[in-house]
C-alpha positions as CSV (number, residue, x, y, z in Angstrom):
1,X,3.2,-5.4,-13.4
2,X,5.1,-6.8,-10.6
3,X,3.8,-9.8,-10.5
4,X,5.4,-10.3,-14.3
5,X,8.5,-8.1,-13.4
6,X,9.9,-10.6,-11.0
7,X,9.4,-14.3,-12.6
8,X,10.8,-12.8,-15.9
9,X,13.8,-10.9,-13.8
10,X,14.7,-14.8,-12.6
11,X,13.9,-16.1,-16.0
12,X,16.9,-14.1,-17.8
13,X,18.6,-14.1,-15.1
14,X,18.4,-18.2,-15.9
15,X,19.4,-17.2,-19.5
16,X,22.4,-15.3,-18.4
17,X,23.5,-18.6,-16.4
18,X,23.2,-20.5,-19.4
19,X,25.5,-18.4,-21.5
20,X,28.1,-18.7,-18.6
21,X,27.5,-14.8,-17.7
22,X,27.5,-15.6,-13.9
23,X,31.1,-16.3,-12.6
24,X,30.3,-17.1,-9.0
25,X,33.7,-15.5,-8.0
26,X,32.8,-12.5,-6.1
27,X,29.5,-10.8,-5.4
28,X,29.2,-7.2,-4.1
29,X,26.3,-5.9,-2.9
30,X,25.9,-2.2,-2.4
31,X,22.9,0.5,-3.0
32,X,21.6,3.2,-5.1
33,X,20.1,6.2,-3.6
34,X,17.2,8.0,-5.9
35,X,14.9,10.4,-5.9
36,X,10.8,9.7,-5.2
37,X,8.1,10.9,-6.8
38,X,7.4,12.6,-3.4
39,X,8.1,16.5,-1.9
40,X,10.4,16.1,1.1
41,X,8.4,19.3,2.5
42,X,5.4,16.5,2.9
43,X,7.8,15.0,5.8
44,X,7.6,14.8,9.2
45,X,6.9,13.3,12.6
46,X,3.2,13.7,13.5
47,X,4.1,15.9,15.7
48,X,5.3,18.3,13.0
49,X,2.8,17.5,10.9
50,X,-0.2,18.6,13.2
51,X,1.6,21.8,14.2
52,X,1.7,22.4,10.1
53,X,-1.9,21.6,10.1
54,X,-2.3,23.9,12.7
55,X,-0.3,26.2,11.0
56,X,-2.2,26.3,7.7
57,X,-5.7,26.6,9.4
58,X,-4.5,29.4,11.3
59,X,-3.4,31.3,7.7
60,X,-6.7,30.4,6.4
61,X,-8.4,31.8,9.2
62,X,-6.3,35.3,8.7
63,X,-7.8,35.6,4.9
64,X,-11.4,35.5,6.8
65,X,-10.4,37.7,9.8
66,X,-9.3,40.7,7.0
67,X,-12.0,40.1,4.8
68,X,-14.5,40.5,7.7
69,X,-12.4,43.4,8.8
70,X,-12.1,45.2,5.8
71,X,-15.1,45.8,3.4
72,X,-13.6,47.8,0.9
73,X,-11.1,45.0,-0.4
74,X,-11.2,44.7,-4.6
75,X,-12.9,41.6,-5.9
76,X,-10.3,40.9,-7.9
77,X,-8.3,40.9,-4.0
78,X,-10.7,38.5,-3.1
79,X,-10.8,35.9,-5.2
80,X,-7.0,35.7,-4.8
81,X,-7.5,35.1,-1.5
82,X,-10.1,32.6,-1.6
83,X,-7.9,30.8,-4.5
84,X,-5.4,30.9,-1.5
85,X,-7.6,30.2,1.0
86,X,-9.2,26.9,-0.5
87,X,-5.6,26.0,-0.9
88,X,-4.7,25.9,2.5
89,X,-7.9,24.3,3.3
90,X,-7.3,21.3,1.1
91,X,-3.3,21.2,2.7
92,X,-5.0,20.8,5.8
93,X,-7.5,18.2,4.9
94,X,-4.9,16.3,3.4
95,X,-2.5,16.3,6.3
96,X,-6.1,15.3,8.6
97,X,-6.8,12.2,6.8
98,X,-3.1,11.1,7.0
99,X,-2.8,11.0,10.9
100,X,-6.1,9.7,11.1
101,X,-5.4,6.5,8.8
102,X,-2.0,6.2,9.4
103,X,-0.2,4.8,12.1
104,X,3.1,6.6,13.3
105,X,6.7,5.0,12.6
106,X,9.3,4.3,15.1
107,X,13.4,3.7,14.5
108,X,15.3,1.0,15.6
109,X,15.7,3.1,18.9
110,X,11.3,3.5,19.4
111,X,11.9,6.9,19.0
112,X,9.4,8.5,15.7
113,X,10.6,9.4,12.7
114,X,9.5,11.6,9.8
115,X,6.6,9.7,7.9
116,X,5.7,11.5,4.0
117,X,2.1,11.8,3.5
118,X,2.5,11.6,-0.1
119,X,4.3,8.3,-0.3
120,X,4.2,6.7,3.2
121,X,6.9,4.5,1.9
122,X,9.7,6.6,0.7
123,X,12.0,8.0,3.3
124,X,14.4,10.9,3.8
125,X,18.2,9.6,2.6
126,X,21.3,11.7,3.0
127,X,23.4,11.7,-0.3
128,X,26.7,12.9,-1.3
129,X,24.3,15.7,-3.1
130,X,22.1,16.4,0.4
131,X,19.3,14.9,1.5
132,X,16.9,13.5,-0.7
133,X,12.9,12.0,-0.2
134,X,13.4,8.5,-1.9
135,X,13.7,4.8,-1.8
136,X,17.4,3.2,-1.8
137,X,18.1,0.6,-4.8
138,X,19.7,-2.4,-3.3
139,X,21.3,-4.4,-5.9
140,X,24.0,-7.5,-5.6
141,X,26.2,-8.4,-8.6
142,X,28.7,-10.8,-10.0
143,X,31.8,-9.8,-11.0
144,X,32.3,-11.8,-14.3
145,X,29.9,-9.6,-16.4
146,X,28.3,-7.3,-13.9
147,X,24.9,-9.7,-13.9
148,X,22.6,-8.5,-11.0
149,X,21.2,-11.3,-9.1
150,X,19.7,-9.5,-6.9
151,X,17.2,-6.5,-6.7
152,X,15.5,-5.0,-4.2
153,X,14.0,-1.4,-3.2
154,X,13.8,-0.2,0.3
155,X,12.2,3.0,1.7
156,X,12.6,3.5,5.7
157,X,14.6,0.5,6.2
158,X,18.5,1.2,7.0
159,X,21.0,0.2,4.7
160,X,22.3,-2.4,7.6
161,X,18.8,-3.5,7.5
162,X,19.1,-5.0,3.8
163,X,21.9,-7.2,4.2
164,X,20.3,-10.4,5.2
165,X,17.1,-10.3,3.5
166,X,19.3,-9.8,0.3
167,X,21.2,-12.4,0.8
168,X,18.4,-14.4,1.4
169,X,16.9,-13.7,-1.7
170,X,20.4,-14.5,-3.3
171,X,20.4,-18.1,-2.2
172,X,16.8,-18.4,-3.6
173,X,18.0,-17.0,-6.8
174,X,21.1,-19.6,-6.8
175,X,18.9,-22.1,-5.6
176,X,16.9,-21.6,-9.3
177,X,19.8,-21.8,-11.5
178,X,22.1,-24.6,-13.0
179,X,22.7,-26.8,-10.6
180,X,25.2,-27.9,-12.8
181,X,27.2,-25.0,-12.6
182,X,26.7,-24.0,-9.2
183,X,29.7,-23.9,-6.8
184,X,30.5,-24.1,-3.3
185,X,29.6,-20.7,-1.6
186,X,32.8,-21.5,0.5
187,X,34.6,-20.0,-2.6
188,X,32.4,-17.1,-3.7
189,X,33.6,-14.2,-1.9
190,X,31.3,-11.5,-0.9
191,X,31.8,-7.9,-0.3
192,X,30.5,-4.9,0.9
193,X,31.3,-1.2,2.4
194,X,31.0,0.2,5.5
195,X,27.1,1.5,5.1
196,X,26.4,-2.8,5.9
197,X,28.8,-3.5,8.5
198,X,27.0,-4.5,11.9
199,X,27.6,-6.8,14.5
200,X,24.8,-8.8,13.5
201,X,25.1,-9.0,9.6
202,X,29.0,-9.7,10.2
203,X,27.2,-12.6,12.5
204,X,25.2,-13.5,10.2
205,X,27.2,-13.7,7.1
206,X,30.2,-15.8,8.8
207,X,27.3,-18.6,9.1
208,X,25.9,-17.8,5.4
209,X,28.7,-19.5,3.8
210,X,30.4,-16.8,1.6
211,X,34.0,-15.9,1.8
212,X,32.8,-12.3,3.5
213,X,34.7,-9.0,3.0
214,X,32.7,-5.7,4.9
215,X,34.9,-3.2,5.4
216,X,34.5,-1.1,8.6
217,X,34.3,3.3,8.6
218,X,38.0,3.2,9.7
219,X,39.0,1.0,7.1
220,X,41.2,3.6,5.0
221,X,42.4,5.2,8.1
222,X,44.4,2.1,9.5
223,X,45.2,1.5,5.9
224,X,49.0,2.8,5.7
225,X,48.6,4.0,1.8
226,X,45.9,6.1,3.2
227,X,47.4,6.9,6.3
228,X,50.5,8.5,5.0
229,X,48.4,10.8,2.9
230,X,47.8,14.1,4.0
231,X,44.7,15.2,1.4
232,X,43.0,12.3,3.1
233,X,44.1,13.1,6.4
234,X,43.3,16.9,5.5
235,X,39.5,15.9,4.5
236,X,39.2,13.2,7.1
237,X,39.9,16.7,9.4
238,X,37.1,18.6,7.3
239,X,34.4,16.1,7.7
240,X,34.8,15.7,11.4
241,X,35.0,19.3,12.3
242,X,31.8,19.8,10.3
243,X,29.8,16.6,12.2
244,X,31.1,18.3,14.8
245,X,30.5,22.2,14.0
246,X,34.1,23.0,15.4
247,X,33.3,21.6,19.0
248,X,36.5,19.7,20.1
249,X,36.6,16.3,20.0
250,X,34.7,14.4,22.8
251,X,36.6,12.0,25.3
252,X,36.7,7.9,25.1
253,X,36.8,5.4,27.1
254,X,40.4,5.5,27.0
255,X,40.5,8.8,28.3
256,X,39.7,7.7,31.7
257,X,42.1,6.0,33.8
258,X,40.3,2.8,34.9
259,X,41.8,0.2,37.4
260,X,40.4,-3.1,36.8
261,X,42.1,-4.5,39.8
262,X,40.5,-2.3,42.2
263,X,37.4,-1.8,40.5
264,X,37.6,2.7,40.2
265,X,38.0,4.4,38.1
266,X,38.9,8.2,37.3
267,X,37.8,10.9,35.1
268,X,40.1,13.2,32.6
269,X,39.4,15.5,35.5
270,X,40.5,13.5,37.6
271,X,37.3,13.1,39.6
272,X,36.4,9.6,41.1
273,X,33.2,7.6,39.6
274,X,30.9,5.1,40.9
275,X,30.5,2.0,39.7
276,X,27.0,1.8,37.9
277,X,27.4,-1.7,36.8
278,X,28.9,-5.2,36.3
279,X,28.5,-7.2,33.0
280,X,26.3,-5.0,31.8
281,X,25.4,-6.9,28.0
282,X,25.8,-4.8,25.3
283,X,26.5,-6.2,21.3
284,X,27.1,-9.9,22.6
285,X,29.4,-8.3,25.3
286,X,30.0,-7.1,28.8
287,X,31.4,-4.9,30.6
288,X,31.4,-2.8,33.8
289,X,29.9,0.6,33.4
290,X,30.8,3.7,36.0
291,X,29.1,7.3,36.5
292,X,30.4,10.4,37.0
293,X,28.9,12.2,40.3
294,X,26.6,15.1,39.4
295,X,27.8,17.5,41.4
296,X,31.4,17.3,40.1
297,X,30.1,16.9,35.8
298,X,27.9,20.0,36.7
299,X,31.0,22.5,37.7
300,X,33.8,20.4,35.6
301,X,36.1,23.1,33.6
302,X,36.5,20.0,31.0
303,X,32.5,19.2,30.5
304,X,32.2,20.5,26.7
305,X,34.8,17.9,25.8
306,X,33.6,14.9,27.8
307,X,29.3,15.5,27.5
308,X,27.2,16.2,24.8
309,X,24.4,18.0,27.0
310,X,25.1,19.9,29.9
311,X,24.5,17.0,33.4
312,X,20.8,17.2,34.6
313,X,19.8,13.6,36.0
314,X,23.2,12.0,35.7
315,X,26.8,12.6,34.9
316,X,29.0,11.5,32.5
317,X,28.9,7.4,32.0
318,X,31.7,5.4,30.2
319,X,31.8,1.4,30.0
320,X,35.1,-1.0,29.8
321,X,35.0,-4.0,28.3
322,X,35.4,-7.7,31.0
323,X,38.2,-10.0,30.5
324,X,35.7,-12.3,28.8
325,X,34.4,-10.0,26.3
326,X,38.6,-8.9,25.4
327,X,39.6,-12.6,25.3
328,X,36.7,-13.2,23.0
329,X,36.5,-11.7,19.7
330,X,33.4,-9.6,18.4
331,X,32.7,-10.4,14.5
332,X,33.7,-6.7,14.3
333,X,36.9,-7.3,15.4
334,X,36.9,-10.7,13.5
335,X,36.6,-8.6,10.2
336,X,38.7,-5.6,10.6
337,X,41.8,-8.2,11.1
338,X,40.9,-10.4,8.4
339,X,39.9,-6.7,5.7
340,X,43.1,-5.2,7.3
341,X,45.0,-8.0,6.0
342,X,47.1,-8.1,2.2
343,X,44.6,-10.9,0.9
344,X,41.9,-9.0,2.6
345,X,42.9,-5.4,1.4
346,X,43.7,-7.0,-2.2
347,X,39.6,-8.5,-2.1
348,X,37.9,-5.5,-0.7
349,X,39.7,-3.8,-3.8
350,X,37.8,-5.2,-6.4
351,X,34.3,-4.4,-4.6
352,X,34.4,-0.8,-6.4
353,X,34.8,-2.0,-10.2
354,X,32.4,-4.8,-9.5
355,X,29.5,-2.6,-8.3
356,X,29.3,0.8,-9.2
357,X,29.7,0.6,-12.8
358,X,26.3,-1.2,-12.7
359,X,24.5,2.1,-10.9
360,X,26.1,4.3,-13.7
361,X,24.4,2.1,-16.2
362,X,21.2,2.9,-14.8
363,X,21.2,5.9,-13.3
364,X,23.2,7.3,-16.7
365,X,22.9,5.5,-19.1
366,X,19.2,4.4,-19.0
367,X,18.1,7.6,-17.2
368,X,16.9,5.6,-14.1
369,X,17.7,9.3,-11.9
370,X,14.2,9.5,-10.3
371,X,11.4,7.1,-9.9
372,X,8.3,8.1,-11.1
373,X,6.0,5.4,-9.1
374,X,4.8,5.5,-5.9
375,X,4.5,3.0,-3.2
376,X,6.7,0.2,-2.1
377,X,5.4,-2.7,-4.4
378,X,5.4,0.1,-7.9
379,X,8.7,1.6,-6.8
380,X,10.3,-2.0,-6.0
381,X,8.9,-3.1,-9.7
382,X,10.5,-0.7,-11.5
383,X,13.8,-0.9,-9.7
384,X,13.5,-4.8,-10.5
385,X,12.5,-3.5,-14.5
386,X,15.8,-1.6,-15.1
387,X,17.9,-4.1,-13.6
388,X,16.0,-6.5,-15.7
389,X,16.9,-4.4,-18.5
390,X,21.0,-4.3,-17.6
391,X,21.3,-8.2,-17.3
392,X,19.2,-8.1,-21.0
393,X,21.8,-5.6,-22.2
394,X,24.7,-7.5,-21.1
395,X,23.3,-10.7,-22.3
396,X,22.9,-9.2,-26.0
397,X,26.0,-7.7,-25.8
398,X,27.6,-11.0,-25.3
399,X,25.9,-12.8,-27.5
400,X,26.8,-10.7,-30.3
């Protein structure tokens, strides 16, 4: 029904806008991680999927092997394994027809990632409760009543990857309402965590209009309420040295000692490097890139700290930015002075009570914990249906 689903989300959404429910103060957009009605063990790369085909036609094979091999097997024996065998069979029939009308999917990076045969569309999501096969509820909100405007769910598609469509689709829905009521997107602020914050959404929403607040994964950190406190500091310590499975912490760029007069620069070893390259572009800036020589990164006492991977083709590479690029601002930098600052701090605040409360609803409240459709369109129609069913909720609520 999703061709019903979405005119009649935008109809009470109109409703809501009526009843002066939309406040078009501050929008926060964030997402909802939940569970498809998918296995994870169905996931994989098609490379791991044929070497599990492989795997379960080799088992099957074994059943055959002993029963040829061994004559005086029960019956009762051997129609357990049969039972068995035409179960492995039908695994690896089902795993055949995938790769042969499916095509294989690629990261941002071209690199493949894990594909699920039983819903091509979900993906694998990490969660504060592990990782998870599902689709990820995007959803953006006004603060006045907690009236989603916005509704969209995503399978393999990053979270930085939703930004600007959604906002797209925001416009469109703003576009539809009162005209009458509508205000200046100058003055509606817009805000969103760290799982959204990229160079090129910050790019893009500076020109979208909106009063923008992303906050940046060392937000907290440089915040000095935060900063003074040692549980945070204690579990900031906890989460790196599990990333990081107790390997000490890799050197920087500002661990080298660079001269930009001279053009060389020095490794913590103190080991000269070549200069690779010279406004080398990288995230709308440049810079000028040097390489370690092989033969010193491949007998270095310091290489655990400074490389990943023991040196095979190259050594150890490390980039500085150019004048130009310091002089001129990224929009990274652009937002982390304007989040790190009071009005910014006291904005970014409010993004928590504005959004998450709305998740709870759903997820709690209405029992929206797993889906139970498959496939983008189903899944994205019933993520649509419950947030239909929130902006209906608030709308009675208010009306009586």
């Amino acid at each position: 029904m999703h061709e019903q689903i979405e005119p009649l989300f935008t109809q009470v959404l109109m409703i809501c806008d009526e009843e002066g429910l939309i406040g078009r103060n501050m929008f926060a957009i964030d997402g909802c991680k939940l569970k498809s009605n998918a296995s994870k063990e169905w996931s994989g790369t098609f490379d791991e999927l044929g070497r599990k085909k492989a795997k379960l036609e080799r088992a099957s094979k074994r059943i055959i092997e002993r029963h040829q091999s061994q004559d005086s097997l029960s019956e009762e024996l051997i129609t357990q394994d049969l039972k068995q065998k035409e179960k492995l069979d039908k695994s690896a029939d089902k795993i055949t027809e995938f790769l042969a009308t499916h095509e294989e999917k690629t990261g941002s990076k071209g690199k493949p990632i894990k594909s699920n045969i039983t819903d091509p569309d979900s993906a694998k999501m990490t969660t504060s409760k592990g990782t998870i096969q599902g689709y990820n509820g995007i959803a953006i909100n006004d603060d006045k009543h907690q009236i989603i405007l916005q509704a969209q769910a995503w399978g393999s598609v990053g979270e930085q990857q939703t930004l600007q469509p959604a906002v797209k689709q925001l416009k469109q829905q703003l576009d539809k309402l009162n005209t009458d009521k509508s205000t200046d997107e100058q003055t509606i602020k817009f805000t969103a965590d760290s799982g959204f914050n990229s160079e090129a959404n910050l790019e893009y929403m500076a020109k979208s209009g909106f009063d923008t607040y992303i906050a940046d994964n060392q937000f907290r950190k440089r915040n000095p309420l935060f900063k003074d406190s040692e549980t945070y500091e204690t579990e900031q310590e906890k989460r790196r040295l599990k990333r990081s499975k107790g390997k000490p912490r890799l050197f920087t760029s500002e661990d080298f000692h660079y001269d930009e007069t001279t053009q060389t620069c020095r490794c913590p070893a103190g080991n000269d490097m070549w200069r690779s390259g010279i406004n080398v572009k990288s995230h709308n800036q440049k810079y000028t890139r040097f390489c370690g020589y092989l033969k010193d990164c491949k007998v270095c006492p310091l290489q655990q700290q400074c490389m990943r991977q023991p040196p095979t083709k190259t050594g150890r590479q490390v980039q500085f930015k150019n004048d130009e690029s310091r002089k001129q601002l990224s929009y990274i930098d652009k937002m982390k002075a304007k989040i790190d600052s009071p009005m910014g701090r006291r904005q970014y605040s409010k993004r928590l009570g504005c959004i998450e409360p709305v998740f709870g609803n759903i997820t709690v409240n209405k029992g929206m914990n797993k889906l139970t459709l498959r496939g983008q369109t189903k899944v994205n129609a019933q993520w649509q249906l419950y947030c239909l069913v929130h902006n209906l909720e608030k709308l009675r609520n208010t009306m009586h």
